[in-house]
BAGU-139412 format. One line per 2 residues: number of its first residue (from 1); their letters; for each residue x, y, z of N, C-alpha, C. Coordinates in steps of 0.2 Angstrom, whole numbers, padded with zeros to 4 digits. Atoms other than C-alpha are relative to their C-alpha. Layout:
# residues N
NUM	a	X:Y:Z:X:Y:Z:X:Y:Z | ...
***
This chain:
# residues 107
1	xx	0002:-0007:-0003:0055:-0010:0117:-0003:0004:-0005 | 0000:-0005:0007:0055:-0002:0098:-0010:-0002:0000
3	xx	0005:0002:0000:0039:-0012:0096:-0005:0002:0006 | 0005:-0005:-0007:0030:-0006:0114:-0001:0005:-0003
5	xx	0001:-0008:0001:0032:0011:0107:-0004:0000:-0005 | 0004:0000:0006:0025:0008:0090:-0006:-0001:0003
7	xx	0006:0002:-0005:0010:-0001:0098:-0004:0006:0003 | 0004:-0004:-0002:0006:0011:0110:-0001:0008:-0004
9	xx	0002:-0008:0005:0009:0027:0098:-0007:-0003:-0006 | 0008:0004:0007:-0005:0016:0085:-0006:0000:0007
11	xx	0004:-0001:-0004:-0015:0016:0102:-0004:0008:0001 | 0002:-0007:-0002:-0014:0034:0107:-0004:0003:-0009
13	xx	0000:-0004:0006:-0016:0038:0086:-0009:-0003:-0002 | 0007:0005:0001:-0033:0025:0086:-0003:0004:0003
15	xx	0006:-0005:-0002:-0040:0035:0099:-0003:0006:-0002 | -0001:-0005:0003:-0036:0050:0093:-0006:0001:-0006
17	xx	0005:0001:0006:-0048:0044:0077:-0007:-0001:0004 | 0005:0002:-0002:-0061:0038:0085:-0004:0007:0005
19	xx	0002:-0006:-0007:-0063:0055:0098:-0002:0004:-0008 | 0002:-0005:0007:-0063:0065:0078:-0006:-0005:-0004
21	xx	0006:0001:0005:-0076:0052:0072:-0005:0000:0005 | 0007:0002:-0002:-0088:0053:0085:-0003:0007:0001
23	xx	0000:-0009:0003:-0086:0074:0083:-0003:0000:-0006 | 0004:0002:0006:-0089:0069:0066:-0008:-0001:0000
25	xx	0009:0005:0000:-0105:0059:0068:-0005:0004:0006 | 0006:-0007:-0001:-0112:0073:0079:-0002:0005:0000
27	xx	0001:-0006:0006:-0110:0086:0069:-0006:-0003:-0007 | 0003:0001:0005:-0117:0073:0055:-0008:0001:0002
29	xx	0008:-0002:-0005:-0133:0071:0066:-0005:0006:0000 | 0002:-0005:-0001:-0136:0086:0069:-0002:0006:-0006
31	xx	0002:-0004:0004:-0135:0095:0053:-0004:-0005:-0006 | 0004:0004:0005:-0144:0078:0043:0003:-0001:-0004
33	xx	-0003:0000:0004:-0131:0079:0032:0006:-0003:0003 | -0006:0001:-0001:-0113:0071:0032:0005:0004:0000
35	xx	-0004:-0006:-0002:-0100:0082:0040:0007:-0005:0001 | -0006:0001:-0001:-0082:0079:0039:0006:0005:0001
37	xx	-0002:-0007:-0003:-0069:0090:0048:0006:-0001:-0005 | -0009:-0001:0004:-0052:0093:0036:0005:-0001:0007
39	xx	-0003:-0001:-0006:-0039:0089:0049:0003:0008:0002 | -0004:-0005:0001:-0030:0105:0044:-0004:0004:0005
41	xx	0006:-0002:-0004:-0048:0114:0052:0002:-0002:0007 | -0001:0005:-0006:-0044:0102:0067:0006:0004:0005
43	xx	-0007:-0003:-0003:-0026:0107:0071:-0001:0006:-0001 | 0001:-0008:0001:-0032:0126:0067:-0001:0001:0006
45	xx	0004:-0002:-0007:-0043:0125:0081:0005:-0001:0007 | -0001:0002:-0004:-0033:0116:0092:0006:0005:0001
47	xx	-0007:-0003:-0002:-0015:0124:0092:0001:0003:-0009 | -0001:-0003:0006:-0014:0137:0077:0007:0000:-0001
49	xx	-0007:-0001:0000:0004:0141:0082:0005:-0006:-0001 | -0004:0003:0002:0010:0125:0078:-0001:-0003:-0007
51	xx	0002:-0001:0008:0002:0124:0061:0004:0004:-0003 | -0004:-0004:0005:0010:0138:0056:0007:-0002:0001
53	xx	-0006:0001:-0002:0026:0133:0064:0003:-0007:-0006 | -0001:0007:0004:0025:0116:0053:0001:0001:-0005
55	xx	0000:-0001:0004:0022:0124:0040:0008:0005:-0004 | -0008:-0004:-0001:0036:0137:0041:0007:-0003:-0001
57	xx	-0006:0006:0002:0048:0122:0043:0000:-0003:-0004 | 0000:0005:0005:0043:0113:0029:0001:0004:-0004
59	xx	-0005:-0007:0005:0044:0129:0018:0006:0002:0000 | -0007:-0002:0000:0060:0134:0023:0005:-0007:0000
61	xx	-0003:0005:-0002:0068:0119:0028:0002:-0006:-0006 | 0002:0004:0008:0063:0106:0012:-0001:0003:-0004
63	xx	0001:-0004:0005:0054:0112:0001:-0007:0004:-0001 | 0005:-0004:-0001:0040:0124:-0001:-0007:-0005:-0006
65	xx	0002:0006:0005:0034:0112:-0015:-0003:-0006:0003 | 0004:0005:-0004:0029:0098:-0003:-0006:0003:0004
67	xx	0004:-0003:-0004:0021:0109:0009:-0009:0002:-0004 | 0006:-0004:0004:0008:0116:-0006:-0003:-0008:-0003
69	xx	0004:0003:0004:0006:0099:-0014:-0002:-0006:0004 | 0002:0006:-0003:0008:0083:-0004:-0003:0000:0009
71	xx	0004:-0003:-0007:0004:0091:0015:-0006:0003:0000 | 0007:-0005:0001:-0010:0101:0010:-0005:-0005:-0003
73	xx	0007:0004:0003:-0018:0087:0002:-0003:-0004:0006 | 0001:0004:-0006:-0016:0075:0019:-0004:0005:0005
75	xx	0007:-0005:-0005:-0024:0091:0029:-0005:0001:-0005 | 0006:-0002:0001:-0037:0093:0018:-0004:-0010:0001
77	xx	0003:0004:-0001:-0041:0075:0022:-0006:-0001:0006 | 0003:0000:-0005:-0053:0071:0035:0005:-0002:0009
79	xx	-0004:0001:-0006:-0046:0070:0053:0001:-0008:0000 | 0002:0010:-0006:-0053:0051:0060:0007:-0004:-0006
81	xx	-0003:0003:0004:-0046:0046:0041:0009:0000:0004 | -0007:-0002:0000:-0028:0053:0044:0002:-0007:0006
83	xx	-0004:0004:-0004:-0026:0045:0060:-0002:-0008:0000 | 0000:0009:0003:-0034:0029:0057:0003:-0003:-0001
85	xx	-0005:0000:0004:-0021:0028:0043:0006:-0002:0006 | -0007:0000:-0003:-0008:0031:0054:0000:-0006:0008
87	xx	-0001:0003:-0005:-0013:0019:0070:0002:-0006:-0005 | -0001:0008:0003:-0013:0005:0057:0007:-0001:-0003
89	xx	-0008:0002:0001:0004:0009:0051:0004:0002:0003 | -0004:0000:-0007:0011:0012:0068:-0001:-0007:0002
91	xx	0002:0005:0000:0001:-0006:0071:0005:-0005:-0004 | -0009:0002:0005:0011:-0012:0056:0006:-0002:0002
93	xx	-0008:-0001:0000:0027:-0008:0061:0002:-0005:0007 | -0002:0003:-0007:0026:-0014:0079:-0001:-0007:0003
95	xx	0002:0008:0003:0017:-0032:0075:0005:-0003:0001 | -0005:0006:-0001:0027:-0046:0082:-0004:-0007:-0003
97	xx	0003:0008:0002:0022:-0063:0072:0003:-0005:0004 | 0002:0003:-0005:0018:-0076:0080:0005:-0005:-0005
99	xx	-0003:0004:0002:0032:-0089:0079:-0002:-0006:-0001 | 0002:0007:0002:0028:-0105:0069:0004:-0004:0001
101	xx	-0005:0005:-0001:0032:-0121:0075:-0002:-0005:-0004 | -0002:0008:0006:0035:-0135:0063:-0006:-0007:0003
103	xx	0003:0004:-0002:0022:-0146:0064:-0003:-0005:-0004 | 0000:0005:0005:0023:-0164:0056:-0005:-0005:0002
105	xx	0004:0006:0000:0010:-0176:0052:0003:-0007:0003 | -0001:0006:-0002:0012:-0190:0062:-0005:-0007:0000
107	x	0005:0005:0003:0006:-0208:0057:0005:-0006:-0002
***
């Protein structure tokens, strides 16, 4: 069941990249130059009030110190990147290996 969930959150999180990379690639197009949105930019536009919210909790709650060095770095990353990252290790986690069966040379 754990594994369904991972899978399809790596599903929803793949698309999610792919919908920011093709924003991406039509902003590139069109300005002739290589354009990549910061996700930070992204979640701005999208819902501000939860950016600040997130932020707010992680200042207060942890530490204000993760907020300014290691969060601030992942939203200044490119959006598609972020998620990309994260379907694959949503993907990761959820991966059922394939059970090998013993198989002897006969002769």
């Amino acid at each position: 069941m754990f594994r369904f969930l991972f899978r399809l959150a790596a599903m929803v999180s793949l698309s999610v990249a792919v919908i920011m990379a093709v924003l991406d690639a039509t902003r590139s197009v069109a300005a002739s130059q290589l354009v990549t949105t910061p996700l930070k930019t992204s979640w701005n536009a999208v819902s501000p009030d939860t950016l600040g919210a997130a932020e707010m909790f992680v200042r207060e709650r942890i530490n204000p110190l993760l907020w300014d060095t290691a969060v601030n770095w992942v939203l200044a990353l490119p959006g598609f990147a972020v998620f990309a990252g994260l379907a694959l290790l949503l993907y990761a986690i959820g991966y059922r290996r394939e059970r090998t069966v013993a198989r002897y040379a006969t002769g």
